[in-house]
C-alpha positions as CSV (number, residue, x, y, z in Angstrom):
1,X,-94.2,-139.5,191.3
2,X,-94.1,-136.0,190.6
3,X,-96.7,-133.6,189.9
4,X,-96.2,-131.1,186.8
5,X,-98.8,-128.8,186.1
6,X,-98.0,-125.7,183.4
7,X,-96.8,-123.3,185.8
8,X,-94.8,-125.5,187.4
9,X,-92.2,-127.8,186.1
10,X,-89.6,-129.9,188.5
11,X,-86.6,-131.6,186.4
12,X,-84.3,-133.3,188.6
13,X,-80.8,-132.7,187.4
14,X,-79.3,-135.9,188.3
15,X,-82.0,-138.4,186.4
16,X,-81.1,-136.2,183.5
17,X,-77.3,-135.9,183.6
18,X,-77.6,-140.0,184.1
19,X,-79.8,-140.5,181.2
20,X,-77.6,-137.9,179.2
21,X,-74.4,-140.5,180.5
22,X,-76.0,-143.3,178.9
23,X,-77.2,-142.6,176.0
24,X,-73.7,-140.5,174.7
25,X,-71.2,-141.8,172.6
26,X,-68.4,-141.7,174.6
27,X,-64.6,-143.9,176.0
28,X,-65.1,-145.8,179.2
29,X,-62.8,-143.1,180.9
30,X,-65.1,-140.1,180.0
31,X,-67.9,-141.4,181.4
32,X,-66.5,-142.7,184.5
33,X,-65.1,-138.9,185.4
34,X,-68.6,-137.7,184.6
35,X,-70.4,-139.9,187.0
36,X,-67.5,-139.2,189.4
37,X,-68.5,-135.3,189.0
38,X,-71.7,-136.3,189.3
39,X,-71.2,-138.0,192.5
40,X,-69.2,-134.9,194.0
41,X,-71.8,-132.4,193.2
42,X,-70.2,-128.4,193.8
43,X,-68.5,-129.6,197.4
44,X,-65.9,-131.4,195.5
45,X,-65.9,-129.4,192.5
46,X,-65.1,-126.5,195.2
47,X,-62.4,-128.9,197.6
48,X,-60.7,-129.5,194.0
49,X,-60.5,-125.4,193.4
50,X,-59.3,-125.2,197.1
51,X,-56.8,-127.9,196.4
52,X,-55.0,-126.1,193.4
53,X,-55.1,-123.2,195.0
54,X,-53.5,-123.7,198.2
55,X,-50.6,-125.1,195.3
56,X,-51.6,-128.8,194.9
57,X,-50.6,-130.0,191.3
58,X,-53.4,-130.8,189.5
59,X,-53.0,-134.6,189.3
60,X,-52.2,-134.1,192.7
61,X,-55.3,-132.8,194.0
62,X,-57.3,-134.9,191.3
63,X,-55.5,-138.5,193.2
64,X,-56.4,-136.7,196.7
65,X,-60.3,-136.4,195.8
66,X,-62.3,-139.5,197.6
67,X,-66.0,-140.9,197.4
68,X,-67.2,-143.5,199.4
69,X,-69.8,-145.7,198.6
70,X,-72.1,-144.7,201.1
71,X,-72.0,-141.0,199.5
72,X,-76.0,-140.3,198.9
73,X,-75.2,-139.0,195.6
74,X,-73.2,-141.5,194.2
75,X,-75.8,-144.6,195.3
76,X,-78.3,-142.2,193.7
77,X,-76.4,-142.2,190.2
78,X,-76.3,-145.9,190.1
79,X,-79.7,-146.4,191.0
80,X,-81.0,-144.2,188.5
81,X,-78.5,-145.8,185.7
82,X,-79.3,-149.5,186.6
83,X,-83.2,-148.0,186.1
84,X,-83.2,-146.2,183.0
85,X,-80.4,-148.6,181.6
86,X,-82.8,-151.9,182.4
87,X,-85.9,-151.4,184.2
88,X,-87.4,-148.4,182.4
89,X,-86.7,-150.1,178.7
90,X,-88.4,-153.3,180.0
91,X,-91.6,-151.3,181.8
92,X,-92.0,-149.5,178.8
93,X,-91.2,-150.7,175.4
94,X,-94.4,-152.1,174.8
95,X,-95.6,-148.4,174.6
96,X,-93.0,-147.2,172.8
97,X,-93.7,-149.6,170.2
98,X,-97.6,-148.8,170.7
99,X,-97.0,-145.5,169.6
100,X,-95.7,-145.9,166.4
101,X,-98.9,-147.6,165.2
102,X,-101.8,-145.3,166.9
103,X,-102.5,-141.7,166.3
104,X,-100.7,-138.9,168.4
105,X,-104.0,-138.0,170.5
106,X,-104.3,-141.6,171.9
107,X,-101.4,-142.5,173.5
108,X,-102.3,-140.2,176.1
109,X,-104.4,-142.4,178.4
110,X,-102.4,-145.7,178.3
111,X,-99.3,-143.6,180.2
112,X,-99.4,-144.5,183.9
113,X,-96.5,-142.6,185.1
């Protein structure tokens, strides 16, 4: 849990690029090269610039790039889409239903994040 007060807000980048991956329109393809740039953060976004400029091809470099699954980042992406994409709908439906039928100003004290 994270504490947000007005002067300071903390967003974390990867819960939003995963929610952002779920929730767009998109092939199969696409969205598995965004969580693998996910995954590979600016290190491999940087290795790949290396690549082609040391005079890989670009499909060469691109077949060269490598995660494994023990890569922080990439477990991190999955655990966050297997939690929005099924745990956070099922902890919180209920309120989202809730909200349609109370005013704006109550809703308010039945969040527990």
């Amino acid at each position: 849990m994270r504490y947000i007060d007005s002067n300071n807000m903390n967003l974390d980048l990867t819960a939003f690029k995963v929610v952002s991956l779920l929730m767009s329109p998109g092939k199969l393809e696409e969205k598995v090269a965004y969580l693998f740039d996910i995954a590979m953060g600016q290190n491999g976004k940087q290795s790949f610039k290396n690549k082609l400029s040391n005079g890989m091809t670009e499909l060469d470099a691109m077949n060269s790039l490598e995660i494994d699954w023990k890569n922080f980042r990439l477990q991190d992406a999955i655990r966050k889409m297997i939690y929005y994409s099924v745990i956070f709908p099922k902890k919180y439906g209920d309120l989202f239903l809730m909200l349609g039928s109370t005013p704006q100003n109550n809703y308010k004290d039945s969040i527990d994040i």
